[in-house]
PDB file of N, CA, C, O and CB in Angstrom:
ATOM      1  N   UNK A   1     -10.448 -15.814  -5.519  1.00  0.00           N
ATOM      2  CA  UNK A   1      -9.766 -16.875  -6.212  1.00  0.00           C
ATOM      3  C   UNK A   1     -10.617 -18.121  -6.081  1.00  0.00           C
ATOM      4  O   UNK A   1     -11.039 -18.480  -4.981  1.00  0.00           O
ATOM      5  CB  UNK A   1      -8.333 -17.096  -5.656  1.00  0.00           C
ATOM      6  N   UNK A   2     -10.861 -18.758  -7.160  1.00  0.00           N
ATOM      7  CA  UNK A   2     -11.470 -20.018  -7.058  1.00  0.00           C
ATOM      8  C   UNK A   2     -10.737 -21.226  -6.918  1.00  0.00           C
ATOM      9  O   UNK A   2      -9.551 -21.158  -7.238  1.00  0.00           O
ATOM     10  CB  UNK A   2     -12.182 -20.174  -8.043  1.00  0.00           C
ATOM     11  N   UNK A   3     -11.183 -22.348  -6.501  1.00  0.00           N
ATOM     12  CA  UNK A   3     -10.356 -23.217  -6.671  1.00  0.00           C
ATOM     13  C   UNK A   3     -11.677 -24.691  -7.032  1.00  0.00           C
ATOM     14  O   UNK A   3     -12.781 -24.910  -6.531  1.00  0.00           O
ATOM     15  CB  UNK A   3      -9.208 -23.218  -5.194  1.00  0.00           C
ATOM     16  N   UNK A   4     -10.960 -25.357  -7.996  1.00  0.00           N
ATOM     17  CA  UNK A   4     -11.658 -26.362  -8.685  1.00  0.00           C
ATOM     18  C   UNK A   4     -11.565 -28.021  -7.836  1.00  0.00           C
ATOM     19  O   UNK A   4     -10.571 -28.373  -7.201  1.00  0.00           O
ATOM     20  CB  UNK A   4     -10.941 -26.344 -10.266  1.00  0.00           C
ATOM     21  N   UNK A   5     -12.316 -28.532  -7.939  1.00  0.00           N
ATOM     22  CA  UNK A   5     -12.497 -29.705  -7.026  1.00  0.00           C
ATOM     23  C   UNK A   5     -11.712 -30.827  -6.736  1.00  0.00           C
ATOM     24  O   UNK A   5     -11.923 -31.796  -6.007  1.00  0.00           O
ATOM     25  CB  UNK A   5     -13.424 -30.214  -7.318  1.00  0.00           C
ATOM     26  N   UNK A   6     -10.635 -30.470  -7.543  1.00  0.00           N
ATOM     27  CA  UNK A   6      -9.403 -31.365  -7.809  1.00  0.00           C
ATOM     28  C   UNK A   6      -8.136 -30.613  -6.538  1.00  0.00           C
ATOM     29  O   UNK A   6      -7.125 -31.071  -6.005  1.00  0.00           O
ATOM     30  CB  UNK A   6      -8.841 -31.171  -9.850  1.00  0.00           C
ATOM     31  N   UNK A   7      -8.666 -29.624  -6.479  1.00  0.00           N
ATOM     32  CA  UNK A   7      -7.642 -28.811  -6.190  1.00  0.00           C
ATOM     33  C   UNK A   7      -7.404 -28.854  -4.422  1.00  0.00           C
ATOM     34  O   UNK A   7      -8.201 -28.075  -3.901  1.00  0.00           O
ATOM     35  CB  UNK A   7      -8.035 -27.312  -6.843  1.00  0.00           C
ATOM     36  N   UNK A   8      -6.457 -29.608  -3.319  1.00  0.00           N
ATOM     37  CA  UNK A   8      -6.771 -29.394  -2.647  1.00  0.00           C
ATOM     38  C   UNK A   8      -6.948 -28.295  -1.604  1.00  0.00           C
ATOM     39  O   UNK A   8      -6.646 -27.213  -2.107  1.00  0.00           O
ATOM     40  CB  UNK A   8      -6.552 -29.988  -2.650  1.00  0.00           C
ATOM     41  N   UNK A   9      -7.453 -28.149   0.075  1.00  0.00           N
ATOM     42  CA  UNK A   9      -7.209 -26.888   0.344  1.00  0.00           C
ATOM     43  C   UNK A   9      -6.061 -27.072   0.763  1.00  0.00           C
ATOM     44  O   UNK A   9      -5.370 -28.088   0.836  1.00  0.00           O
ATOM     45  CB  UNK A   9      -8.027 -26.192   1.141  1.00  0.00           C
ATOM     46  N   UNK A  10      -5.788 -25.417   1.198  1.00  0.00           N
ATOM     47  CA  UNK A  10      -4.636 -25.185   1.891  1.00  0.00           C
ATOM     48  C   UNK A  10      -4.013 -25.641   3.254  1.00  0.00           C
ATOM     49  O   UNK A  10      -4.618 -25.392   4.296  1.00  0.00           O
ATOM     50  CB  UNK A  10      -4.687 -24.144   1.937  1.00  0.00           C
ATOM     51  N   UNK A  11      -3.116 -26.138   3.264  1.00  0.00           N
ATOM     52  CA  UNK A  11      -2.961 -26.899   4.516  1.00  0.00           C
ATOM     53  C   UNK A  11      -1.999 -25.373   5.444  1.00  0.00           C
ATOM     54  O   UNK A  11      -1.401 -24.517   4.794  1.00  0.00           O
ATOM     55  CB  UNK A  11      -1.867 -28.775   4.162  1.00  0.00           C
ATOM     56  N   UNK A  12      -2.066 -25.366   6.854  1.00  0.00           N
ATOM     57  CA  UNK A  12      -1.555 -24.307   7.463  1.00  0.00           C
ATOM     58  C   UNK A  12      -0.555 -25.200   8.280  1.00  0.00           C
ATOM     59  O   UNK A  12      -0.545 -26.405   8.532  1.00  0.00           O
ATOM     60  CB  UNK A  12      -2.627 -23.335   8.249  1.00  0.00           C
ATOM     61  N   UNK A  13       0.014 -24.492   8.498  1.00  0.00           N
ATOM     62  CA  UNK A  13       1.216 -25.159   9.604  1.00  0.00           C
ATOM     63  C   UNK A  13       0.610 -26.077  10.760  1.00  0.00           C
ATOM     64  O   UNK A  13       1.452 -26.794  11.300  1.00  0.00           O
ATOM     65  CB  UNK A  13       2.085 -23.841  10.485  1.00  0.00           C
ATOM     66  N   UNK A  14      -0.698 -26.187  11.240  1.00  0.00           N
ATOM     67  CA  UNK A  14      -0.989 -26.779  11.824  1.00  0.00           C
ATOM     68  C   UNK A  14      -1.926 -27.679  11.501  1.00  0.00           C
ATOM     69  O   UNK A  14      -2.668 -28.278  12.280  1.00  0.00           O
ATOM     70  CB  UNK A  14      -1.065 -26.255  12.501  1.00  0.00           C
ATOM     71  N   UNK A  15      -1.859 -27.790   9.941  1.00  0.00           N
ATOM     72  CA  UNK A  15      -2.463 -28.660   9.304  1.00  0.00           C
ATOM     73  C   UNK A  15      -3.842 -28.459   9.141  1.00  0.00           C
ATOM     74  O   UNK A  15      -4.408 -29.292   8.433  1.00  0.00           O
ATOM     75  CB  UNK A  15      -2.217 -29.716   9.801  1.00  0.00           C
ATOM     76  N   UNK A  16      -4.539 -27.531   9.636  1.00  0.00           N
ATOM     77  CA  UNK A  16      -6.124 -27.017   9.337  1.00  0.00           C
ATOM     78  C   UNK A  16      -5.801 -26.477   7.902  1.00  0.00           C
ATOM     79  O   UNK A  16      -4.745 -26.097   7.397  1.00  0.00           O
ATOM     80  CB  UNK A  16      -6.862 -25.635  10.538  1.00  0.00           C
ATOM     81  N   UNK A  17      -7.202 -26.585   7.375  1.00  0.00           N
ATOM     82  CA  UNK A  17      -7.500 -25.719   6.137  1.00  0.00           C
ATOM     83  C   UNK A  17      -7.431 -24.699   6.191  1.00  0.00           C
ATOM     84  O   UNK A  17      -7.770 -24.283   7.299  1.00  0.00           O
ATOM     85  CB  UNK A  17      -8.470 -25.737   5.617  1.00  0.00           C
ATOM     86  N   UNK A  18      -6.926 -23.427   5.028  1.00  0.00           N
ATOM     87  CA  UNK A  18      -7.019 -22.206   5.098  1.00  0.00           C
ATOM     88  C   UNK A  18      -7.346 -22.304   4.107  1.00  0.00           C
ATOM     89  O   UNK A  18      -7.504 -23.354   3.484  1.00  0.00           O
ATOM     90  CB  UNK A  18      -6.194 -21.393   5.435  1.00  0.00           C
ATOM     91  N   UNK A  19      -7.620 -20.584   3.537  1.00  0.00           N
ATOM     92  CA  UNK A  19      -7.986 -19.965   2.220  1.00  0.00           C
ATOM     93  C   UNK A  19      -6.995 -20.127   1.783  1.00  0.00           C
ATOM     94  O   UNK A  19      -6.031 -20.608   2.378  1.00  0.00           O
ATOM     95  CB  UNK A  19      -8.447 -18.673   2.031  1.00  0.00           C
ATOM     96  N   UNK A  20      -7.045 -19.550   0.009  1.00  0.00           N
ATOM     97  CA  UNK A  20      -5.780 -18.689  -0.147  1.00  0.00           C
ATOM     98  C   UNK A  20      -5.902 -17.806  -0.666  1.00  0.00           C
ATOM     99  O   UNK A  20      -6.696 -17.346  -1.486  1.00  0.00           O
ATOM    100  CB  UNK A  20      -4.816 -19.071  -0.668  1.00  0.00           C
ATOM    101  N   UNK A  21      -4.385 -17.275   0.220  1.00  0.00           N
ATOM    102  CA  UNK A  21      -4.588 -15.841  -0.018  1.00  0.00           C
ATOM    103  C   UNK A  21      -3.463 -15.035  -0.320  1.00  0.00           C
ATOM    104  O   UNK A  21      -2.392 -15.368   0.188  1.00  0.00           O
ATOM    105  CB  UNK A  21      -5.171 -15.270   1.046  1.00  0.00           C
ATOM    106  N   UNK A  22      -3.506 -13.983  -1.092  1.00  0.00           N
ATOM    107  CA  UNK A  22      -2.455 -13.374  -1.661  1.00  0.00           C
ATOM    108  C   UNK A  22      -2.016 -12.016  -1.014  1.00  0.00           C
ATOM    109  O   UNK A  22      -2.869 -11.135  -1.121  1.00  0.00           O
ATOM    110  CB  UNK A  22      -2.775 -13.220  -3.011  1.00  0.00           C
ATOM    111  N   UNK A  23      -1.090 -11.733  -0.494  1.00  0.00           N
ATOM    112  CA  UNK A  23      -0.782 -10.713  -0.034  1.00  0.00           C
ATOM    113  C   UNK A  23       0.671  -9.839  -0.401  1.00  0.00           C
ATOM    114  O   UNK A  23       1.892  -9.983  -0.458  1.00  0.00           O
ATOM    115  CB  UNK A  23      -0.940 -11.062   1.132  1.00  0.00           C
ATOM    116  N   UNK A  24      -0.452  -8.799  -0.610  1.00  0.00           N
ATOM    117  CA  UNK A  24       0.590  -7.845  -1.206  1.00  0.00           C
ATOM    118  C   UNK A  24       0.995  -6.968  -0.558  1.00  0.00           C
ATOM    119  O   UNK A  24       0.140  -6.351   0.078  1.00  0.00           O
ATOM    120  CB  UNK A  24       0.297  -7.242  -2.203  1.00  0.00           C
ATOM    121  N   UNK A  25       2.776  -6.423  -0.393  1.00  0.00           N
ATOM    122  CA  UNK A  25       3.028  -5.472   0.535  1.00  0.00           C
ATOM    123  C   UNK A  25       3.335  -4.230  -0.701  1.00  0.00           C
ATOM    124  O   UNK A  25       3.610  -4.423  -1.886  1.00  0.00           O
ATOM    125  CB  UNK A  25       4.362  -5.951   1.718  1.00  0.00           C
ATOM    126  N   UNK A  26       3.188  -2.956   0.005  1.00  0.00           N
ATOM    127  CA  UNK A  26       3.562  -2.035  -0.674  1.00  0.00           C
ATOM    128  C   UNK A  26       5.044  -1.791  -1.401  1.00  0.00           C
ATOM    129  O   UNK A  26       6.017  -2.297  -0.843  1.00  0.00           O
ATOM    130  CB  UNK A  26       3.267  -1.215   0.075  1.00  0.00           C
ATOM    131  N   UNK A  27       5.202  -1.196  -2.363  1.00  0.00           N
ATOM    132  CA  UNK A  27       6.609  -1.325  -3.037  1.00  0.00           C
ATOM    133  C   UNK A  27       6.928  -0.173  -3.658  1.00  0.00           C
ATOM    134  O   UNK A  27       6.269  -0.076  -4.694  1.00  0.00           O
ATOM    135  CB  UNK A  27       6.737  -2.405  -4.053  1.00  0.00           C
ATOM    136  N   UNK A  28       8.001   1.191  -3.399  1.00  0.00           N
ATOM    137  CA  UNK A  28       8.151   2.004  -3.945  1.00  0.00           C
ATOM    138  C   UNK A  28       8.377   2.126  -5.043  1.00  0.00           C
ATOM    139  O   UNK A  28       9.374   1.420  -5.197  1.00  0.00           O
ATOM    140  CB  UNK A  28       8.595   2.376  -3.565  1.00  0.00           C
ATOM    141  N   UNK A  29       8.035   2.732  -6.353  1.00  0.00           N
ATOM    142  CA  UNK A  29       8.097   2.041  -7.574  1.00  0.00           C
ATOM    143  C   UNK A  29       8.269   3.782  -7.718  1.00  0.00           C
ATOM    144  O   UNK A  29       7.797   4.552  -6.881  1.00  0.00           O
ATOM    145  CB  UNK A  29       6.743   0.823  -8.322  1.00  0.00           C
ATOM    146  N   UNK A  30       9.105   4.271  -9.058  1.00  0.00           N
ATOM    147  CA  UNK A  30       8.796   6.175  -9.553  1.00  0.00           C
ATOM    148  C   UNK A  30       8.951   5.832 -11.283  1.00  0.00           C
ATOM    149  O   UNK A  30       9.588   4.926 -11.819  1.00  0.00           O
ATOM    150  CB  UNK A  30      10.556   7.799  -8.789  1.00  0.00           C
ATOM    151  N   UNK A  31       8.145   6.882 -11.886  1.00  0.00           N
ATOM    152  CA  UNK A  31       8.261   7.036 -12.990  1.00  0.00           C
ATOM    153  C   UNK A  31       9.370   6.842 -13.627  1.00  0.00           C
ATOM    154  O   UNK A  31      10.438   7.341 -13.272  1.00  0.00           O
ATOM    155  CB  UNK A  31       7.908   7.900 -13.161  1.00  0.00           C
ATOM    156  N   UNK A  32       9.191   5.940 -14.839  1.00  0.00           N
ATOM    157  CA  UNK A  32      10.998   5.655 -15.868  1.00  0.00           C
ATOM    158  C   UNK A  32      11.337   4.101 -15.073  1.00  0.00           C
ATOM    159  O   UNK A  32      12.044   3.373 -15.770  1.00  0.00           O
ATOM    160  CB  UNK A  32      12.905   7.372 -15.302  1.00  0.00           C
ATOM    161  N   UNK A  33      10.991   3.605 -13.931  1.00  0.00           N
ATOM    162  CA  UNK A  33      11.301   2.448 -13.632  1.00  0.00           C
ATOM    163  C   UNK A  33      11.132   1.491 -14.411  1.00  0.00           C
ATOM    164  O   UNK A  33      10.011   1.725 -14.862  1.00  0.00           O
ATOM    165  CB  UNK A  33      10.877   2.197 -12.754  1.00  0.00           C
ATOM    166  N   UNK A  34      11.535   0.446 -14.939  1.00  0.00           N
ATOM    167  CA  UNK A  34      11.597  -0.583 -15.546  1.00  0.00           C
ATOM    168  C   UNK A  34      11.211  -1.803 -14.770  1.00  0.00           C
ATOM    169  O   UNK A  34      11.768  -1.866 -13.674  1.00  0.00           O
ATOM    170  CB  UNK A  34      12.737  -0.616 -16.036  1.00  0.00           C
ATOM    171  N   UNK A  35      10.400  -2.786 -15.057  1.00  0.00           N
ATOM    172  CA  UNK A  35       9.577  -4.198 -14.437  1.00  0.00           C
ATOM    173  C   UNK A  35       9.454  -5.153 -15.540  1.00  0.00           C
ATOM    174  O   UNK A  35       9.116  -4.865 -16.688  1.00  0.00           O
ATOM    175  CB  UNK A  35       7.922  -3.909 -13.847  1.00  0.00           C
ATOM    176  N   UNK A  36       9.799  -6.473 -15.036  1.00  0.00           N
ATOM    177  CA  UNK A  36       9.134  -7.079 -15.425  1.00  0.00           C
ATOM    178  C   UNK A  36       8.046  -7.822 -15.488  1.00  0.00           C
ATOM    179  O   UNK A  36       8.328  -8.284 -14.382  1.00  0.00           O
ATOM    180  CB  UNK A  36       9.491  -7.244 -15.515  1.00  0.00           C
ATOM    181  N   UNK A  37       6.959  -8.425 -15.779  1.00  0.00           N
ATOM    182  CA  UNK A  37       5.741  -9.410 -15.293  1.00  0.00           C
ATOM    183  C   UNK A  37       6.482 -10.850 -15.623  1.00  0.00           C
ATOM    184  O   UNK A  37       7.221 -10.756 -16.603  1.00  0.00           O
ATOM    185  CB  UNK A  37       4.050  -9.166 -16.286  1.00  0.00           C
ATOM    186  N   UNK A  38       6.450 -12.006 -15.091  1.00  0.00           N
ATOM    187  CA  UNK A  38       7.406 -12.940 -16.058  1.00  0.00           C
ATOM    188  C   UNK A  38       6.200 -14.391 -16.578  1.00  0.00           C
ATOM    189  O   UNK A  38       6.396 -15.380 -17.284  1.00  0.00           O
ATOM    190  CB  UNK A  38       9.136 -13.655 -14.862  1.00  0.00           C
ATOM    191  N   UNK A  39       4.948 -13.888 -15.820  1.00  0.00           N
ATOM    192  CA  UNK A  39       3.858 -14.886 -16.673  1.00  0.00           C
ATOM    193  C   UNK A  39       2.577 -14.271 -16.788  1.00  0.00           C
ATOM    194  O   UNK A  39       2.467 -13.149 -16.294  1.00  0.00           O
ATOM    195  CB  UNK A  39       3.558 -16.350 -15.960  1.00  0.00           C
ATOM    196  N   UNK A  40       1.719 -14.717 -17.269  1.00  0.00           N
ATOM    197  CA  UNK A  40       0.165 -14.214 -17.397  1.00  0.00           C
ATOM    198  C   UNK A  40       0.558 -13.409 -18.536  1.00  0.00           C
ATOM    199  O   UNK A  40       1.601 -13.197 -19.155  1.00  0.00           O
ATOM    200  CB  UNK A  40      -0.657 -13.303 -16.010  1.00  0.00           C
ATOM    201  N   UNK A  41      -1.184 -12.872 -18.612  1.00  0.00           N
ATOM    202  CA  UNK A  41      -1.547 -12.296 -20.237  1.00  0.00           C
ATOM    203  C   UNK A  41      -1.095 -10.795 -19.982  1.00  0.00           C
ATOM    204  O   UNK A  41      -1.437  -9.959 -20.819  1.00  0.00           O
ATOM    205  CB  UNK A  41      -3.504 -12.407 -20.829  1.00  0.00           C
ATOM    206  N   UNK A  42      -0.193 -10.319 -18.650  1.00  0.00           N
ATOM    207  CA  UNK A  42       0.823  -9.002 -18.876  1.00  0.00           C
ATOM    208  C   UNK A  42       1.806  -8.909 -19.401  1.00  0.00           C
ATOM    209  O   UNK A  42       2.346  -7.967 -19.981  1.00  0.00           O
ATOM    210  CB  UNK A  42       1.260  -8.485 -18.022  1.00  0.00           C
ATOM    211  N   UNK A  43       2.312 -10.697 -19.068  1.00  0.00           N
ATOM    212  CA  UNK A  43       3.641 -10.709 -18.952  1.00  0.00           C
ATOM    213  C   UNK A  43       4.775  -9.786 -19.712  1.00  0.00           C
ATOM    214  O   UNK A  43       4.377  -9.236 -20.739  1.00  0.00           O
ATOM    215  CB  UNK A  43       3.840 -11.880 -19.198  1.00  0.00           C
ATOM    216  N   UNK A  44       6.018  -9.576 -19.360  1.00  0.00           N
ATOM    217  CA  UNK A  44       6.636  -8.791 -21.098  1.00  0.00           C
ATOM    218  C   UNK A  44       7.329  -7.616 -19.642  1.00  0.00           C
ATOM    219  O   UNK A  44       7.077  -7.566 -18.438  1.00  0.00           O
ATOM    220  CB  UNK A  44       4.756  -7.755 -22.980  1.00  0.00           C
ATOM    221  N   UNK A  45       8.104  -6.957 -20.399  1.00  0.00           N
ATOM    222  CA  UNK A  45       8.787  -5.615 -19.829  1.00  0.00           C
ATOM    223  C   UNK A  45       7.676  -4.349 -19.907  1.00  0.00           C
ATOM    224  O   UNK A  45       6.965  -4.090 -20.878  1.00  0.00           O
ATOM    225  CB  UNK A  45      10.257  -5.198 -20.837  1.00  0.00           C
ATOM    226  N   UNK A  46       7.700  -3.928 -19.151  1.00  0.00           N
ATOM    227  CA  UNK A  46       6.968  -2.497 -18.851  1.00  0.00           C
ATOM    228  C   UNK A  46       7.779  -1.539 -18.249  1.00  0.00           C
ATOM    229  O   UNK A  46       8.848  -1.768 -17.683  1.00  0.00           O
ATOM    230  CB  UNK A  46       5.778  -2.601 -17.920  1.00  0.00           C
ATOM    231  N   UNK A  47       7.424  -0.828 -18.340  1.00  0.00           N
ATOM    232  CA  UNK A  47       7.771   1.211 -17.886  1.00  0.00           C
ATOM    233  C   UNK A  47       6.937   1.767 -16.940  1.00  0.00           C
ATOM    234  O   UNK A  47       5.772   1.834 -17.334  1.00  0.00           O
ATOM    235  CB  UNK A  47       7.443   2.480 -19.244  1.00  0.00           C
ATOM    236  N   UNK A  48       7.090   2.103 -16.055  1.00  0.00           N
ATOM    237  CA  UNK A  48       6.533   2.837 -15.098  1.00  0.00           C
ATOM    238  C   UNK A  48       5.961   4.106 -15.615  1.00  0.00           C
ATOM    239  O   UNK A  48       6.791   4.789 -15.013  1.00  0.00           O
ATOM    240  CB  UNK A  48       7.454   3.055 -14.108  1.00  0.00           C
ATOM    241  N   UNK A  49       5.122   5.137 -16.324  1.00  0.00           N
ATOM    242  CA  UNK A  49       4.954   5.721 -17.090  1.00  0.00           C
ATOM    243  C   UNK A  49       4.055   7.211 -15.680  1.00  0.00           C
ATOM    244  O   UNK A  49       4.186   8.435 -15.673  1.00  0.00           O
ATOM    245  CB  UNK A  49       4.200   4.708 -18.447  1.00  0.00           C
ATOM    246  N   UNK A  50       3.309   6.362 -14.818  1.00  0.00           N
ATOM    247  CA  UNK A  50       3.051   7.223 -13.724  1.00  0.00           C
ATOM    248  C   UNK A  50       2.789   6.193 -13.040  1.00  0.00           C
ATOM    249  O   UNK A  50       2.763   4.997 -13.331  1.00  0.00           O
ATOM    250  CB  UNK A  50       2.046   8.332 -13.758  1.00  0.00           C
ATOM    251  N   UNK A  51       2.466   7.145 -11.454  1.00  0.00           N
ATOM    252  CA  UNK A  51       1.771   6.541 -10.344  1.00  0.00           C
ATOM    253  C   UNK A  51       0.828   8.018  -9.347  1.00  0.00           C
ATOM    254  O   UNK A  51       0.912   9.244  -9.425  1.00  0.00           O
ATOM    255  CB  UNK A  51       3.191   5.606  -9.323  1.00  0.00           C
ATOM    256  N   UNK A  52       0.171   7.277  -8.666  1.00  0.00           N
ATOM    257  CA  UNK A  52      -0.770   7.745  -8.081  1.00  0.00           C
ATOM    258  C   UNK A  52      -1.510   7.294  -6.609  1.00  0.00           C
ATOM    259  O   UNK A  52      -0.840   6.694  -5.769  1.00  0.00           O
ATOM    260  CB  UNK A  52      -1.461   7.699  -8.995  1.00  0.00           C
ATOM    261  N   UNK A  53      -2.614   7.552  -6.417  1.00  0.00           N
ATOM    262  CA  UNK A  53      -3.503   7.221  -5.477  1.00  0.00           C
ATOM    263  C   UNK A  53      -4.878   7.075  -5.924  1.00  0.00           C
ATOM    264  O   UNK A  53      -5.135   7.797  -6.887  1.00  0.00           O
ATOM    265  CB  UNK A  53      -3.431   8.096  -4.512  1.00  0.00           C
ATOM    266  N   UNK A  54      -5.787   6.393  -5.531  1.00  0.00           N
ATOM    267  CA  UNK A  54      -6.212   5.359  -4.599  1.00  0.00           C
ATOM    268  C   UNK A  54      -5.256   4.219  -4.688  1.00  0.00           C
ATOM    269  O   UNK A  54      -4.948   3.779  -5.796  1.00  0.00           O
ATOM    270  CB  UNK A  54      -7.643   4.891  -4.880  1.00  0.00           C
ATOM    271  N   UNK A  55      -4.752   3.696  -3.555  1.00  0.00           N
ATOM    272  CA  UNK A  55      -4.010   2.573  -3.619  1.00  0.00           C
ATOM    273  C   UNK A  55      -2.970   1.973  -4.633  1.00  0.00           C
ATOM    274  O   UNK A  55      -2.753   0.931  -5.251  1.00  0.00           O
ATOM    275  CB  UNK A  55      -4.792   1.859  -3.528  1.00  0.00           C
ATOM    276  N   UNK A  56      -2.401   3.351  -4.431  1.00  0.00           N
ATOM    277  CA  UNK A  56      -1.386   2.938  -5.154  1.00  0.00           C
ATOM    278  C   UNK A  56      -1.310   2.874  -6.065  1.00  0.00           C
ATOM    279  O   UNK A  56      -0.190   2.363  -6.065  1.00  0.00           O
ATOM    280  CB  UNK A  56      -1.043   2.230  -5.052  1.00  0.00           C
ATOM    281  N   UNK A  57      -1.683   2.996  -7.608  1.00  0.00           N
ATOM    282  CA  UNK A  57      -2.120   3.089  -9.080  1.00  0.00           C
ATOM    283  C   UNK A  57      -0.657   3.377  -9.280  1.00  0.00           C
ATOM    284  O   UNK A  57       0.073   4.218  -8.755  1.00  0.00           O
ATOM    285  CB  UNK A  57      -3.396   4.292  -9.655  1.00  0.00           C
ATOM    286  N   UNK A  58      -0.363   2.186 -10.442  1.00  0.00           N
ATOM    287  CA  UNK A  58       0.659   2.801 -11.483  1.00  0.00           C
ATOM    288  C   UNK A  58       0.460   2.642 -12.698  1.00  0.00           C
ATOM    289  O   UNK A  58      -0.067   1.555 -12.935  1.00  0.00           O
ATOM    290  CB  UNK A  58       1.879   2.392 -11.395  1.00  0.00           C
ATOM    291  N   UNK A  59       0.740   3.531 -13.953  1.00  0.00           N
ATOM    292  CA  UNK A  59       0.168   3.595 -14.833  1.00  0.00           C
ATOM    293  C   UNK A  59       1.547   2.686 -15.609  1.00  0.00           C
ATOM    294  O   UNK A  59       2.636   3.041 -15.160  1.00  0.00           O
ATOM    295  CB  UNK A  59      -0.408   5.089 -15.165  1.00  0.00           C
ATOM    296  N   UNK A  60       1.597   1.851 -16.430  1.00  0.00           N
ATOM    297  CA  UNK A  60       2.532   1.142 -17.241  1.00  0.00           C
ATOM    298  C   UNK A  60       2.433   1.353 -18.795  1.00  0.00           C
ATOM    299  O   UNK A  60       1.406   1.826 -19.281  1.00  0.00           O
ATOM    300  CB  UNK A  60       2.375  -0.268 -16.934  1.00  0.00           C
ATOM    301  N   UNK A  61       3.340   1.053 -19.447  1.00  0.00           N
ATOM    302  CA  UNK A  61       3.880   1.157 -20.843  1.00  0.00           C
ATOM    303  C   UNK A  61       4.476   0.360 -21.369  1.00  0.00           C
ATOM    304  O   UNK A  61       5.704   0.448 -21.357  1.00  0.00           O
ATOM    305  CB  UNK A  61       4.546   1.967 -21.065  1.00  0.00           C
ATOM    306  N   UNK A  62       3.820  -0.737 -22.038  1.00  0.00           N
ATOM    307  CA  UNK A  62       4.622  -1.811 -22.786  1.00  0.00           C
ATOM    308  C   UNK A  62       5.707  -1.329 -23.684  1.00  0.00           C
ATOM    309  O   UNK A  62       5.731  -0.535 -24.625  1.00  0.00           O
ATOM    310  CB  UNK A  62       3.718  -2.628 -23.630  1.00  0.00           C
ATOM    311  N   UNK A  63       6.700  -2.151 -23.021  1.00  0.00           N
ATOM    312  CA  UNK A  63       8.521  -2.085 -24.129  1.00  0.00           C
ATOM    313  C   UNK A  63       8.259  -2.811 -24.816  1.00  0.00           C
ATOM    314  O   UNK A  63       7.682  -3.847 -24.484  1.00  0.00           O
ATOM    315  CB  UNK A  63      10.194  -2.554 -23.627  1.00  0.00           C
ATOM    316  N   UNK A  64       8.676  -2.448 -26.332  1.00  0.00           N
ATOM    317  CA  UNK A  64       9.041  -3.465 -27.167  1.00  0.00           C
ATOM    318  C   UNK A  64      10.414  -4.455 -26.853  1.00  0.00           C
ATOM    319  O   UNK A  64      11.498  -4.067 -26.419  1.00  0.00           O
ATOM    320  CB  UNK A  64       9.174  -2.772 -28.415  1.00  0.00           C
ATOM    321  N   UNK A  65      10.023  -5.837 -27.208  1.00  0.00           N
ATOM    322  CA  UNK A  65      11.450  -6.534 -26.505  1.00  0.00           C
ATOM    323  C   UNK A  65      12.928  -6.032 -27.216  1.00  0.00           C
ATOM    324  O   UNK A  65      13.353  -5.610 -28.291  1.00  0.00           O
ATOM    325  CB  UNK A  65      11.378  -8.397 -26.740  1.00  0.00           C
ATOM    326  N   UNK A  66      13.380  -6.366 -25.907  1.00  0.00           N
ATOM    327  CA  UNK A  66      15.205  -6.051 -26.279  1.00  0.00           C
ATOM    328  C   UNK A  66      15.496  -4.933 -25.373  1.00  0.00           C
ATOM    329  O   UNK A  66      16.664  -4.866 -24.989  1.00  0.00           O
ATOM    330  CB  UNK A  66      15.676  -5.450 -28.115  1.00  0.00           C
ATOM    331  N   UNK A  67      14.347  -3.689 -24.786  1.00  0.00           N
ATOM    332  CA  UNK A  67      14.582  -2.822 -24.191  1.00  0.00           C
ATOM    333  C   UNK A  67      15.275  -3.270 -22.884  1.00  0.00           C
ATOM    334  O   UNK A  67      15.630  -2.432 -22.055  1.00  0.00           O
ATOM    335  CB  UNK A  67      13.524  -2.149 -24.147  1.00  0.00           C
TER     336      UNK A  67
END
């Protein structure tokens, strides 16, 4: 993740700088599940269509809206 010069750093509870950083925990998700994304260029309803391994892979299926 970049961050632009305007941008300040991260302050930590003890007030030092940190990175940032995103952390993701695992989430049981099965085929036919329904998600939403609610910003970015995914955003929209999806379908769980499969999943897998390496790390977790799920394969998605854009809904047309209203689903």
């Amino acid at each position: 993740m970049s961050s632009t010069p305007s941008d300040p750093p991260a302050q930590g509870l003890d007030g030092a700088a940190e990175d940032k950083i995103l952390i993701l925990r695992p989430y049981p998700v099965r085929v036919g599940q329904k998600i939403t994304i609610e910003a970015g260029p995914r955003g929209g309803d999806w379908e769980i269509i499969g999943v897998g391994e390496p790390l977790a892979q799920a394969a998605l299926s854009h809904l047309p809206q209203g689903t």
